[in-house]
C-alpha positions as CSV (number, residue, x, y, z in Angstrom):
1,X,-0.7,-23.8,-1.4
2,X,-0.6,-24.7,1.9
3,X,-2.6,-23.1,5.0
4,X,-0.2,-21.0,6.4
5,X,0.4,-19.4,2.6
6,X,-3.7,-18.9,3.0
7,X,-3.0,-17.0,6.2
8,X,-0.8,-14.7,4.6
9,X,-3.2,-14.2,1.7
10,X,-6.5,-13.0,4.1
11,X,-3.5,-10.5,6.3
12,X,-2.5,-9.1,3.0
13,X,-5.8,-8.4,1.6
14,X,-7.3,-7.5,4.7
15,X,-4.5,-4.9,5.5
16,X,-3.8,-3.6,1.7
17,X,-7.7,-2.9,1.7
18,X,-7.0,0.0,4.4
19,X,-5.4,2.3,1.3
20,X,-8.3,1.7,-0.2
21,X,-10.9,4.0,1.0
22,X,-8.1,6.6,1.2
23,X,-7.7,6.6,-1.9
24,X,-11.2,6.7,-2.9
25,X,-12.4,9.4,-0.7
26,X,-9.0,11.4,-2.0
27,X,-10.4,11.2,-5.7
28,X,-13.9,11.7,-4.4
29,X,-13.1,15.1,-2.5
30,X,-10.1,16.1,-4.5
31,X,-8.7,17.1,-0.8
32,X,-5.9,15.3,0.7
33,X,-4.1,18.2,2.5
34,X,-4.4,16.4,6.0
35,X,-2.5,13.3,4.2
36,X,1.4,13.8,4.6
37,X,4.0,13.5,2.3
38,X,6.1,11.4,4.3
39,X,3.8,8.5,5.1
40,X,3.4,7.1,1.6
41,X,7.0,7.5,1.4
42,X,8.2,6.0,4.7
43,X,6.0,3.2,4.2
44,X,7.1,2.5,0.9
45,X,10.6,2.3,2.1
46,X,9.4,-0.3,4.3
47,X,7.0,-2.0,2.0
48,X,9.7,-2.6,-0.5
49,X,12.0,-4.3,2.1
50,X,9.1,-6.7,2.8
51,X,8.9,-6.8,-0.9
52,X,12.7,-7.9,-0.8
53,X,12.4,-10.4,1.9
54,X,9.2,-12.1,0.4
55,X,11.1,-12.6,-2.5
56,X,13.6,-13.9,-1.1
57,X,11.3,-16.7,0.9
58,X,9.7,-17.6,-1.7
59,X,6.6,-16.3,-0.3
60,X,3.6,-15.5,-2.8
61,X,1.4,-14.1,-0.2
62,X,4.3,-11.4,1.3
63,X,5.1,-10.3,-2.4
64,X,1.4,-9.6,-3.6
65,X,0.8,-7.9,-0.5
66,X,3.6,-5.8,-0.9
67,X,3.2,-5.0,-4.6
68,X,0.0,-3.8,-4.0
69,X,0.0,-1.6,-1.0
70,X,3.5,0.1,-2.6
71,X,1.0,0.5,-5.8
72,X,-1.3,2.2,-3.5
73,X,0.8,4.6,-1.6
74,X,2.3,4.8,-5.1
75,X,-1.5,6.7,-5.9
76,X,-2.1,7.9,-2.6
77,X,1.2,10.1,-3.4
78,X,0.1,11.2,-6.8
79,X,-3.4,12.4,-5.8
80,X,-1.7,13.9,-2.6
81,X,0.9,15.6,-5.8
82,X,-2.2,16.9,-8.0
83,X,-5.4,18.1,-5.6
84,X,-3.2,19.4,-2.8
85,X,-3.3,23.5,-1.9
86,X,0.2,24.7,-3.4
């Protein structure tokens, strides 16, 4: 793995780790009626066509990135789903 790939590694953790404490606090509080609908979706959208592309390129560091922050929204969406007011 060259450095450039290592690059890509610390941007994709370092990024991905902002769903993170979303999520967390979400579970914690059980409230997530100030998180909208349409961001985890919208950025899923777009998360899978940088999923497509890395795949594409070859590129470890743009597919694990994107794998994990589509998982993410992926749970963001489902506690936004169970513990928001209907």
């Amino acid at each position: 793995m060259d450095w450039v790939e290592l690059v890509g590694f610390a941007g994709a953790i370092i990024t991905s780790a902002g769903f993170v404490p979303q999520i967390i606090r979400g579970y914690q509080t059980k409230k997530l009626d100030d998180v909208s609908y349409l961001m985890p979706v919208v950025l899923t959208i777009g998360m899978s066509c940088w999923l497509a592309y890395g795949i594409l390129k070859g590129s470890a560091s743009i597919i694990a990135a994107n794998i994990f922050a589509i998982s993410c929204n992926a749970v963001l969406f489902a506690l936004k789903a169970r513990y928001s007011k209907k």
